[in-house]
MARBA-3410 file (N, C-alpha, C, O; in Angstrom, 1 decimal):
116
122.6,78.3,112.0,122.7,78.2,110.6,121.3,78.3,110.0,120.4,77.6,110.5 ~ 121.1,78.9,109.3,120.1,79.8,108.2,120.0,78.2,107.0,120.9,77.7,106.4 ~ 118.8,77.9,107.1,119.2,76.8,105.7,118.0,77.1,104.6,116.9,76.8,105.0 ~ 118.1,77.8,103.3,117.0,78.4,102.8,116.7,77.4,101.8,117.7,76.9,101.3 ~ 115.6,77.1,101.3,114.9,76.5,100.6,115.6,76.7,98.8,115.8,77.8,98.2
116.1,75.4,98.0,116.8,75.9,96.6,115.9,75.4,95.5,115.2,74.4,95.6 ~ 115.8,76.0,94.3,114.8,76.3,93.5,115.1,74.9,92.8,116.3,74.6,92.5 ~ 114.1,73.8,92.5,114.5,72.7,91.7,114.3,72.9,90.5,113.1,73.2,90.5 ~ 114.7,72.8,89.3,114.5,73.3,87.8,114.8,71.4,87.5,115.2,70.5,88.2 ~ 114.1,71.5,85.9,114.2,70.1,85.1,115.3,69.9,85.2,116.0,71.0,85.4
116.3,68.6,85.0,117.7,68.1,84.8,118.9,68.6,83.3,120.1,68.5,83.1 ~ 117.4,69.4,82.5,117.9,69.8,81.6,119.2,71.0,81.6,120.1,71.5,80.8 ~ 118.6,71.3,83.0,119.2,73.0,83.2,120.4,72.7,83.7,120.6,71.6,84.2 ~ 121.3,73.4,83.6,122.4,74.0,83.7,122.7,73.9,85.8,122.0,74.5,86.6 ~ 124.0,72.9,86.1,123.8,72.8,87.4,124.3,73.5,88.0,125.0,73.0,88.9
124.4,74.5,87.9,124.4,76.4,88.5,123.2,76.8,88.6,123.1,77.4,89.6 ~ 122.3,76.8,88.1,120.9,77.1,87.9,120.1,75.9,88.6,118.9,76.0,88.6 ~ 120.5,75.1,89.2,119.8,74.1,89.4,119.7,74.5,91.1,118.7,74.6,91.8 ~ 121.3,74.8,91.3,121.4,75.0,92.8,121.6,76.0,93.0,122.7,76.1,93.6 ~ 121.1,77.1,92.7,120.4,78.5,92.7,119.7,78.9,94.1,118.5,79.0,93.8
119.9,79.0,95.0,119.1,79.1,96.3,118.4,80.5,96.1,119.0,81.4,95.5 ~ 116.9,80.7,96.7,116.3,81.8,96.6,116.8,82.7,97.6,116.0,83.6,97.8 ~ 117.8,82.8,98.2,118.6,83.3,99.2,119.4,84.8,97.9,119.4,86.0,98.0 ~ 119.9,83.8,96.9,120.7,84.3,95.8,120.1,85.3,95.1,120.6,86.3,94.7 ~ 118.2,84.5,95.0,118.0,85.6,94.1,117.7,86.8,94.8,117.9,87.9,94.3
117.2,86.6,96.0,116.5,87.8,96.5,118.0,88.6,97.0,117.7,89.5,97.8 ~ 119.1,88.4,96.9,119.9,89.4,97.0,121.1,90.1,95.8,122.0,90.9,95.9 ~ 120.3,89.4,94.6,121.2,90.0,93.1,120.5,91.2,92.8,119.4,91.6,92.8 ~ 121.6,91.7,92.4,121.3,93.1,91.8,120.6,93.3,90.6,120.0,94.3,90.2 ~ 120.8,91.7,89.8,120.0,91.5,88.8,118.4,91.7,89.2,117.7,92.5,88.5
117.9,91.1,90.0,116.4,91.1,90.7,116.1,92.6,91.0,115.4,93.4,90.4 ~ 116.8,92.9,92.0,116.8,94.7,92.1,116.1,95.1,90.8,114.9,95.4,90.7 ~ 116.7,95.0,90.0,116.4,95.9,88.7,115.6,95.7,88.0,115.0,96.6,87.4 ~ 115.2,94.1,87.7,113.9,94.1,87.2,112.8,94.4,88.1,111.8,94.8,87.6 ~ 113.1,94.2,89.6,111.7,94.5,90.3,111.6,96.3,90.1,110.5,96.9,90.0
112.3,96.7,90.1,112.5,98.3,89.5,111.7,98.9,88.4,111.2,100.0,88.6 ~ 111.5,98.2,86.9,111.9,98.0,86.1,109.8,97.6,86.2,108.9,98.3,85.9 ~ 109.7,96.7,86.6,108.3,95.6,86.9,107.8,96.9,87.7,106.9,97.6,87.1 ~ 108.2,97.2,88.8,107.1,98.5,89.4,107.2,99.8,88.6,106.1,100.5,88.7 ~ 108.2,100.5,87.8,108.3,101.5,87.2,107.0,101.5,85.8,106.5,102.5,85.3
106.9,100.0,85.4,105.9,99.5,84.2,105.0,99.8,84.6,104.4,100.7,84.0 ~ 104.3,98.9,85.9,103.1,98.8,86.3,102.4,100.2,87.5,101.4,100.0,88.1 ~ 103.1,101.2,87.6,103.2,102.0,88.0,102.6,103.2,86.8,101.6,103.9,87.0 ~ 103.3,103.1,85.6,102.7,104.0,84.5,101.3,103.8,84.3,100.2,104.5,84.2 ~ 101.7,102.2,84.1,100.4,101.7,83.5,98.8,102.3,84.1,97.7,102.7,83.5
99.3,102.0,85.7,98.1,102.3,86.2,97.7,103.6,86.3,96.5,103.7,86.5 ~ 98.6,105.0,86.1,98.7,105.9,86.2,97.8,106.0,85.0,96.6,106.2,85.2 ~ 98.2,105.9,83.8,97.7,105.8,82.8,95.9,105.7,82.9,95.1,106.6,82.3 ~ 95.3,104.4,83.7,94.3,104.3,83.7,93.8,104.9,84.6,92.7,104.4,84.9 ~ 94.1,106.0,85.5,93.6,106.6,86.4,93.6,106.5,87.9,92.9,107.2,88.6
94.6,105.6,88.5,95.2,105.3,89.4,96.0,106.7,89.7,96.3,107.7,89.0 ~ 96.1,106.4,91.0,97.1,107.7,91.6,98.2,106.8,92.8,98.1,105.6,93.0 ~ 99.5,108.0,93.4,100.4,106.8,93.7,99.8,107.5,95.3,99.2,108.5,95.7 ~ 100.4,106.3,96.1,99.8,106.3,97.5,100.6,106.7,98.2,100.3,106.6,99.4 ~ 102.2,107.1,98.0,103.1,107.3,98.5,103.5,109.1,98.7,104.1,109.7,97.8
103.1,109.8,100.0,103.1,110.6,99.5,104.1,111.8,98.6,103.8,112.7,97.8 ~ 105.4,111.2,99.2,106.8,111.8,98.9,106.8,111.3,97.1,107.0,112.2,96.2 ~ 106.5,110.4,96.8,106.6,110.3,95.2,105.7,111.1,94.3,105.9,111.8,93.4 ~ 104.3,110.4,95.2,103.1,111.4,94.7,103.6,112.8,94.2,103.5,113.2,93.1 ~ 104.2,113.8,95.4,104.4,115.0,95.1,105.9,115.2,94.1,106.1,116.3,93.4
106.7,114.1,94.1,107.4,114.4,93.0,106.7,114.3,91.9,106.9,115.2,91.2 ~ 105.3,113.1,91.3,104.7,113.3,90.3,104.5,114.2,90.0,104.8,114.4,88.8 ~ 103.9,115.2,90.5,103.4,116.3,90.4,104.0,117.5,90.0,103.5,118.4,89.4 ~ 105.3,117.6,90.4,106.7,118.6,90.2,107.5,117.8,88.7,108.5,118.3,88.1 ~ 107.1,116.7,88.5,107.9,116.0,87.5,107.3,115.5,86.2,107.8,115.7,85.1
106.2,114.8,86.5,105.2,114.7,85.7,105.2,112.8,86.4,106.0,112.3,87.2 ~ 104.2,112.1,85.8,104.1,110.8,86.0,105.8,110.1,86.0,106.2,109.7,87.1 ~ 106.7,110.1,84.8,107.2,109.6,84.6,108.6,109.5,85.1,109.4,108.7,85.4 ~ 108.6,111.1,85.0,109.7,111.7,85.4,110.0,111.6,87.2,111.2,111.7,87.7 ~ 108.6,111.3,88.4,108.5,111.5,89.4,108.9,109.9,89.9,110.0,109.6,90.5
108.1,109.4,89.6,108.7,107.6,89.6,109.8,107.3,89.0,110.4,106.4,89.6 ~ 110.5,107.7,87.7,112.0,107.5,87.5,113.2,107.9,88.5,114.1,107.2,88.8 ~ 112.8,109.2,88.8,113.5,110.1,90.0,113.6,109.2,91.1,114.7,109.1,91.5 ~ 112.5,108.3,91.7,112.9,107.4,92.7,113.1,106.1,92.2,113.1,105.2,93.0 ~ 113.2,106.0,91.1,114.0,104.3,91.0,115.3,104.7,90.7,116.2,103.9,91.1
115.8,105.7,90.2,117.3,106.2,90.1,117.6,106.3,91.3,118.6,105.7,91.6 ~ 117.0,107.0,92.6,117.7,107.1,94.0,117.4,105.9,94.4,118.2,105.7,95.4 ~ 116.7,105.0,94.1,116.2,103.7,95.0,117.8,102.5,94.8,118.3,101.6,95.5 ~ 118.2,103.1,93.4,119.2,101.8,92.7,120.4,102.5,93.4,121.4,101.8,93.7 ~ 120.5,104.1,93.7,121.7,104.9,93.8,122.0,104.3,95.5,123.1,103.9,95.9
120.7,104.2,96.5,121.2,104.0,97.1,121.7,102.4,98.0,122.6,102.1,98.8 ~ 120.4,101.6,97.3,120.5,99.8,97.2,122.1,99.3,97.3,122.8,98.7,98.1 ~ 122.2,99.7,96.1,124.1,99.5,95.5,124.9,99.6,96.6,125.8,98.8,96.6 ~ 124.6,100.4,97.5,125.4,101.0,98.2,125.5,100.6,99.4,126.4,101.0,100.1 ~ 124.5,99.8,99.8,124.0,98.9,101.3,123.8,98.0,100.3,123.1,98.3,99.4
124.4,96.8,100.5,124.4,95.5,99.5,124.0,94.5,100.4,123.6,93.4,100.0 ~ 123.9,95.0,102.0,123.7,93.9,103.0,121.9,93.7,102.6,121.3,92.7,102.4 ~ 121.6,94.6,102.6,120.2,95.4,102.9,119.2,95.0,101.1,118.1,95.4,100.8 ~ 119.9,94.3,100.5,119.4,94.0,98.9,118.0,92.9,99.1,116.9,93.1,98.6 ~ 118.4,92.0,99.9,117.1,91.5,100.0,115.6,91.5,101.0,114.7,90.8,101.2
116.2,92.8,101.3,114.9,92.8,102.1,113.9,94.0,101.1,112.7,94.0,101.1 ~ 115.1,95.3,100.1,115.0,95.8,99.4,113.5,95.2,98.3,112.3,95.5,98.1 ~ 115.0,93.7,97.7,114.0,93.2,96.9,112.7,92.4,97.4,111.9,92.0,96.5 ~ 112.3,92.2,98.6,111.0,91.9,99.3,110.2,92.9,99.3,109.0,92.7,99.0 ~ 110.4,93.7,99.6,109.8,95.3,99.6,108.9,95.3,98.3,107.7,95.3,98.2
110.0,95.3,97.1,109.6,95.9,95.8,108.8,94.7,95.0,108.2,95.0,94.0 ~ 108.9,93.2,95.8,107.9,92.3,95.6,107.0,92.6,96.0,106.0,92.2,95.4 ~ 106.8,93.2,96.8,105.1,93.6,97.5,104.7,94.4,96.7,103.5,94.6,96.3 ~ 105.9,95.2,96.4,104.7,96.5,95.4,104.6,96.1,94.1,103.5,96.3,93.7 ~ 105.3,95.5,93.3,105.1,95.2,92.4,103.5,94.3,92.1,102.6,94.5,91.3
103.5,93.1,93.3,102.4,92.6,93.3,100.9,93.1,93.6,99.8,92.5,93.4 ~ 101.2,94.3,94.3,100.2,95.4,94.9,99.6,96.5,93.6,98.6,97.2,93.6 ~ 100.9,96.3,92.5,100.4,97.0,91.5,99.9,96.3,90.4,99.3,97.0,89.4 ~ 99.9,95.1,90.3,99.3,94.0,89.5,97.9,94.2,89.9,97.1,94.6,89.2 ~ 97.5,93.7,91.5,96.1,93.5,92.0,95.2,94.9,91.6,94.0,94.8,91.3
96.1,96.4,91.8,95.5,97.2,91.3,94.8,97.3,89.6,93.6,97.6,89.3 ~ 95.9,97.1,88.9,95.6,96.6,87.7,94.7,96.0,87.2,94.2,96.3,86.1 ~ 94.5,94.6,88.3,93.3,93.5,87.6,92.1,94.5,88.8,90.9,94.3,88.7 ~ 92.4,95.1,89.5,90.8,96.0,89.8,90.3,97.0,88.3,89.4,97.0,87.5 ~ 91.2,97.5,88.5,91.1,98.3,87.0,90.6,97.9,86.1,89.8,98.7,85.6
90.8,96.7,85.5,90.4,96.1,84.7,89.2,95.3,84.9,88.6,95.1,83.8 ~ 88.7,94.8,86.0,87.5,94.3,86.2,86.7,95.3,86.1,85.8,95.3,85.4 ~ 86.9,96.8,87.1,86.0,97.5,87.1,85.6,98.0,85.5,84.5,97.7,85.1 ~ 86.6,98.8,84.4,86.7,98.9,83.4,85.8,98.0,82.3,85.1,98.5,81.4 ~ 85.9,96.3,82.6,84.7,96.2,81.9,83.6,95.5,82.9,83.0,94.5,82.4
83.4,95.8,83.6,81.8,95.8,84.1,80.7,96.8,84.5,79.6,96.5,84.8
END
């Protein structure tokens, strides 16, 4: 037996939300899509400031698609195929935690280098 750690929120909250196991979240489809959604943002953004993507299979869709169009292209196949392996959602959403947080750290480089 698997026993995972559950999120404790104030007594104010709602006791569905209370006993909310992070088991739950890292396997909703809700999470999927904002981490989608959070890397598709911080993805532009950096693009925007001169960043490039390190992936080479997307990279070259950027390039056939344009920034936006290349990274949309793969969060539409990323959701087309997630949905579809539902077993497989949270390791998905662990994945797209790393990049999302990999594209923040990029960001605050960006931004440190930018003003110093």
């Amino acid at each position: 037996m698997i026993l995972y750690p559950t999120l404790q929120l104030p007594l104010s909250t709602s006791k569905a939300l209370n006993e909310m196991k992070i088991a739950d979240v890292l396997t909703s489809r809700s999470s999927f899509i904002v981490l989608q959604v959070l890397d598709l943002t911080t993805t532009l953004i950096a693009f925007h400031y001169g960043a490039f993507e390190l992936n080479p299979l997307i990279g070259r869709l950027t390039k056939i698609l344009g920034p936006t169009g290349g990274v949309l292209f793969t969060k539409v196949v990323a959701v087309l195929i997630i949905f579809r392996m539902r077993k497989l959602m949270w390791v998905a959403n662990l994945f797209y935690l790393g990049v999302v947080c990999w594209n923040i750290i990029v960001l605050l480089g960006i931004a440190y280098i930018r003003h110093h």
